[in-house]
N, C-alpha and C positions, 0 to 999 in steps of 0.2 A: 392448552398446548396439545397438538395431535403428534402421537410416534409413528402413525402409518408410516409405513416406506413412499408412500406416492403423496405423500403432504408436507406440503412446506407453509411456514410462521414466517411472515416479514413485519409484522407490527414492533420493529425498536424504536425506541425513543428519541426523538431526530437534538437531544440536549449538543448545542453546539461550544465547545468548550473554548474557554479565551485563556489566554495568555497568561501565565504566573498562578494560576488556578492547580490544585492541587487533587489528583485523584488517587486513593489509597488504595493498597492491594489488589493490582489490575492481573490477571489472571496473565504469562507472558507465555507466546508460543516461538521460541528458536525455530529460524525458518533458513539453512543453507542457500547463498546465495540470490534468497528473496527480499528485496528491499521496494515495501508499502510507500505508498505519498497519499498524500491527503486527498479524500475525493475519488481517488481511483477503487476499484472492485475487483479483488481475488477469491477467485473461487477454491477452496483447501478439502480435501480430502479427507478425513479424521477416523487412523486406524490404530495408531498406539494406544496403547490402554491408559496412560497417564492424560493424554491430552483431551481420549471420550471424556473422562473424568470431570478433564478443564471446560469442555462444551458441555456438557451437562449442568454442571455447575452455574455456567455463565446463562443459560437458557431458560431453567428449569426454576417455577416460583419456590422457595421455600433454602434455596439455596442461595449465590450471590445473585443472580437473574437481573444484571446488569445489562447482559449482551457485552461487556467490552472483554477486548484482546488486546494485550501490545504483541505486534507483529515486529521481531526482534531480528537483525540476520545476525548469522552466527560467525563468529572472527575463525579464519582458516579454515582446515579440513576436519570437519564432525568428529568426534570421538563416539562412535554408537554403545561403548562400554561404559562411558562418562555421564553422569547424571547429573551435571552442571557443566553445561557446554560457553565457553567463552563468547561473548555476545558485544556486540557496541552497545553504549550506554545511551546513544541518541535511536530510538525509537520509533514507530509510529503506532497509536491507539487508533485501533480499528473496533468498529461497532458490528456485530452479527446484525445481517439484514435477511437473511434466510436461511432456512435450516433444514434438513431430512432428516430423520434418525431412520437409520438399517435396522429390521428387525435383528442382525448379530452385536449389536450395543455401536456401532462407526455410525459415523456422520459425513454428511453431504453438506457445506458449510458454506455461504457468499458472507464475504465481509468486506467493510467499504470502510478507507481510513478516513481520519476525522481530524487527527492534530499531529504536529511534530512534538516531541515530547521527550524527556530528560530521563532517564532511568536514574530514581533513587535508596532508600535503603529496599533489603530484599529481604523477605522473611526464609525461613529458614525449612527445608522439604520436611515434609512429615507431621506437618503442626498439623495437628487435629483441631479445627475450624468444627466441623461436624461433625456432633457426637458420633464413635463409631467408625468413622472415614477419615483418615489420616489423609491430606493431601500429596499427591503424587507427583503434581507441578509445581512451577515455579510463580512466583506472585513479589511484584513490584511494587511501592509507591513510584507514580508518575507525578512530574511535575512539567505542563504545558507551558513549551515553548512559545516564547513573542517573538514576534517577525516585524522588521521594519518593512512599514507596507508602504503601498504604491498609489497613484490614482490611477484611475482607468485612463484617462488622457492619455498617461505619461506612458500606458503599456500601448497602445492602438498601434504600433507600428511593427512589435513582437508577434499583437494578435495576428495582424492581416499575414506578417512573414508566414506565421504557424499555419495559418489556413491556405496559405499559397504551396504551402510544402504537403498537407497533406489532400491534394489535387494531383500531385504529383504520382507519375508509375514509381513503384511497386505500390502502393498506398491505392490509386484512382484502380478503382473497377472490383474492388475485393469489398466482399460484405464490410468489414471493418469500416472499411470510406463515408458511407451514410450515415452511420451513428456518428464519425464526426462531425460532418456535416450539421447533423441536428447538437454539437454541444454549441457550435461556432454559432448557432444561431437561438442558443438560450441564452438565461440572465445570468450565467455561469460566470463569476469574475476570470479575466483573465489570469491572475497567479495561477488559482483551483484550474485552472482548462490548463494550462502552463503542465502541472505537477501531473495529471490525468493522462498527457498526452507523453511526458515524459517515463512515466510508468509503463505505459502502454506499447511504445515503438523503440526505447534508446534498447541497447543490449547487455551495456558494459554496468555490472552489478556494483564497482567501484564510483563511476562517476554516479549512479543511482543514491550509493552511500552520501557524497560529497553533495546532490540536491538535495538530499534530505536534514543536512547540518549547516547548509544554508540560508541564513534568516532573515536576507535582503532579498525582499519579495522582485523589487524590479531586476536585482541584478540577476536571481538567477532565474527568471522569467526570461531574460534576453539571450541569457546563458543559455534556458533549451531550446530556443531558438536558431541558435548558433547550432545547438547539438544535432537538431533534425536537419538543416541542413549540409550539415556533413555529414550524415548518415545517409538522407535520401536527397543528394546532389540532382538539377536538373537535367535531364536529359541530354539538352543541348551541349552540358557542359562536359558530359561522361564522353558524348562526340567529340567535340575537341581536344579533348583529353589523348581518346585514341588517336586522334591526325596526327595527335604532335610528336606521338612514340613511337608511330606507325613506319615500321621499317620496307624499306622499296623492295619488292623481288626482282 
């Protein structure tokens, strides 16, 4: 592993975790109003001193050097005095896919989630794990959520909606556009394109919350289907919208 400032590590572990599968003290990072899906890629900034700690830890051989994160949103308005900030207990485990370390100890951090997942017991701040180093963060057992899945069949008519919606202005002719382009035309299961796109474009951090604790792959596949087209309505239809409200001078 190199610390330059100008190099980055993407060699993680591509272990794709199933359902009912137990992963024990995942390193948790509380993240206000950020709600992870599975398959999608946030990029995290890492300046607090407990959390370098957590990346270092998760990076770095001789320590946990898992790469995992659960990527936690935090219930209400942050307490920055509070050193256990209230969290939803439905999660998502996110894998470190690349990393900078700042020569001043912060990181530059891509993580890409992986599972929906259960927050179970929690250990307790300060336990000294490594000689010397008391930890500073927070640390979960995960238990990986099952999802009633779908067949591809039964999605094709969500897929084509979702790729008819992101054709669509504001979406057509912005850099964004062609990288979906090329998911719509990988081996990307539609749920994963489903969760990636709803990450990517919805706004409202709540219904984010509500797709991530839903474990009916078809329903709430149609679900964000529905959801992008009410966020990026057709054109046409924004026009008759206005005719219809449109007051005579």
């Amino acid at each position: 592993m190199s610390s330059d400032s100008d190099s980055f590590d993407g060699d993680a572990d591509g272990h794709e975790f199933e359902g009912g599968e137990r992963i024990d003290a995942v390193p948790l990072f509380p993240l206000p109003g950020v709600v992870l899906l599975p398959g999608a890629i946030l990029p995290l900034h890492v300046f607090e001193r407990r959390y370098r700690q957590m990346t270092r830890h998760a990076v770095e051989p001789g320590y946990d050097g898992r790469r995992l994160i659960g990527i936690c949103r935090v219930k209400g308005e942050p307490d920055p005095m509070s050193e256990v900030t209230p969290i939803y207990d439905v999660a998502c485990v996110a894998r470190i896919i690349d990393h900078q370390r700042l020569p001043d100890g912060r990181f530059n951090v891509l993580v890409q989630g992986t599972a929906r997942v259960q927050l179970d017991d929690e250990a307790e701040l300060f336990e000294e794990v490594y000689p010397g180093e008391p930890l500073m963060y927070r640390r979960a057992d995960l238990e990986v959520l099952s999802c009633k899945g779908a067949f591809e069949i039964d999605l094709g008519d969500a897929r084509e909606r979702m790729l008819s919606i992101c054709r669509r202005p504001p979406i057509l002719g912005t850099p964004v556009a062609g990288q979906l382009e090329k998911l719509f035309t990988s081996p990307l299961p539609t749920t994963r394109l489903a969760d990636v796109l709803a990450f990517d474009l919805l706004d409202d951090a709540d219904v984010k919350q509500e797709l991530l604790e839903d474990l009916d792959d078809r329903h709430r596949t149609e679900r964000i289907a529905a959801l992008l087209d009410e966020q990026f309505p057709e054109p046409d239809s924004i026009k008759k919208l206005g005719d219809r409200f449109k007051v005579d001078e």
